[in-house]
N, C-alpha and C positions, 0 to 999 in steps of 0.2 A: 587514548583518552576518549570518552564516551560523550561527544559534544551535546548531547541531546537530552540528558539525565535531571536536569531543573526544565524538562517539557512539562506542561500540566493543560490539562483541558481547560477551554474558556467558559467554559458554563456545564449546569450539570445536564444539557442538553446535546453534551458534545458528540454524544454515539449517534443523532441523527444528522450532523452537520458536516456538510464534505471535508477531507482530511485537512483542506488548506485553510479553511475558516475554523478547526474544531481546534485549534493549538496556536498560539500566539508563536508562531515560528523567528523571531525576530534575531535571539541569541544564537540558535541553530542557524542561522544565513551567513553569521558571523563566523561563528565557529568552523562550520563546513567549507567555506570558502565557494572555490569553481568546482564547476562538475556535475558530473549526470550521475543518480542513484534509481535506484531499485525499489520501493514501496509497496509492499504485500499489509492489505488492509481487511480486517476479520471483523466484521460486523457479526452481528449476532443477540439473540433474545432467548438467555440461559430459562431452562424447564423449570419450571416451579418447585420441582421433587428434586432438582440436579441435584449429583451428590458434587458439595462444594470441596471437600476434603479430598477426594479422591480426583474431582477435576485441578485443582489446583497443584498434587501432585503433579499430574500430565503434563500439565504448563511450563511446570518448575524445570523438569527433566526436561522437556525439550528446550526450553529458554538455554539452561546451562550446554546441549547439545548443542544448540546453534551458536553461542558467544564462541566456543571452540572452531567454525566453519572456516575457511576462509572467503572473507568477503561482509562479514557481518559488518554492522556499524554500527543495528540499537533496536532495542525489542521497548516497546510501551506496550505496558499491562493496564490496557483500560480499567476502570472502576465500574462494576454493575451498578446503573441507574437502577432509582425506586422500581419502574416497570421493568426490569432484569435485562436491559439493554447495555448494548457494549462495545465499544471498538477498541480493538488493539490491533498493532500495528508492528511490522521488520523492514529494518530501512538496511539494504543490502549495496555494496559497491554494482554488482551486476544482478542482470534478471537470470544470468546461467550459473554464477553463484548459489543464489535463492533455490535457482531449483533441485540444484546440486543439493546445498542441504536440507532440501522436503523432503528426500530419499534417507535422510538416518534414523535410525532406529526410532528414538525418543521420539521424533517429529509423526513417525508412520502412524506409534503407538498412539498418538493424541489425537490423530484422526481418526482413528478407527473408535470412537466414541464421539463425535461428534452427532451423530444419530440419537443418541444415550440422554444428552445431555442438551442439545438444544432443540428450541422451536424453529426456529426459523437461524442460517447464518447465509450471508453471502463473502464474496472474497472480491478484492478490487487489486489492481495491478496501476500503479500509478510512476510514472516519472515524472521523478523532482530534480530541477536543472539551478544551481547556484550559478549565481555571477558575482564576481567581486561590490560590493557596493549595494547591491538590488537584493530585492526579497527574495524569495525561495519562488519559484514558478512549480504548479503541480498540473499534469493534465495526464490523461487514460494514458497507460504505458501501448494501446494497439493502437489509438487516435490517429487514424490516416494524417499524411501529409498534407500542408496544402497542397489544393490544386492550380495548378499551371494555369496559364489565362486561358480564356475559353476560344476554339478555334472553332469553324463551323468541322464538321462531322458528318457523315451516314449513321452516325449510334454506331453503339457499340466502339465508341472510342476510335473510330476509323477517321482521319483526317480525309475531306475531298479533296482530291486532286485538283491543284491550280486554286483553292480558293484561297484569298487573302483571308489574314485574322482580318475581327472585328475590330474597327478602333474606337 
């Protein structure tokens, strides 16, 4: 079952607002429970000539490729804003999942018009971590670790010899 399918953006401002503010995530935290996923995020600012009929094909086809993948969870098909802006969104069990299915046919196909059809797009990689009870947590899927407490050093990450940490 598709826990995500009553998502709806919070405003019709949502294609500029980060993924975790542009969606009232609250049934989706329910629904999904624990756990780490996967978030492949397509912003983007459709061409004013775009051909809507034959991009929407594209879409179709690969949506339908990916519900087949394993590892899928949930495709949101943004809505073009008045100024042709858009986010949609693939919420994947893993990020090697995800990548596994950006390699199928359908998926390669809809890339390879992405030149065609948009003015500007970017892609965001995010991990979303459920906790039982707690909202959905979203942060950059590369987002370094923290860092360790701060020891003195020569740089370059080199600990000095014999120095105590700072307290």
């Amino acid at each position: 079952m598709d826990a995500l399918t009553a998502l709806e953006p919070v405003s019709d401002a949502y294609a500029t607002l980060p993924v975790a503010a542009a969606f009232d995530w609250t049934d989706a935290a329910r629904q999904l429970g624990e756990g780490e996923w996967y978030l492949v995020a397509f912003r983007s600012i459709r061409r004013a000539d775009a051909d809507e009929v034959r991009l929407t094909a594209f879409d179709d086809a690969a949506h339908l490729e990916a519900e087949s993948a394993p590892g899928f969870v949930h495709y949101f098909k943004g809505p073009a804003a008045s100024d042709r802006s858009c986010l949609s969104f693939c919420l994947w069990t893993s990020r090697a999942e995800a990548r596994a299915a950006a390699g199928r046919p359908n998926h390669v196909e809809a890339v390879s018009v992405i030149e065609e059809m948009y003015e500007a797009y970017t892609l965001e990689f995010v991990r979303v971590t459920g906790r039982v009870g707690m909202p959905l947590s979203f942060e950059p899927w590369d987002a370094a670790p923290p860092a360790p407490a701060a020891e003195p050093s020569f740089g370059f990450g080199l600990p000095v010899p014999g120095a105590l940490p700072a307290s």
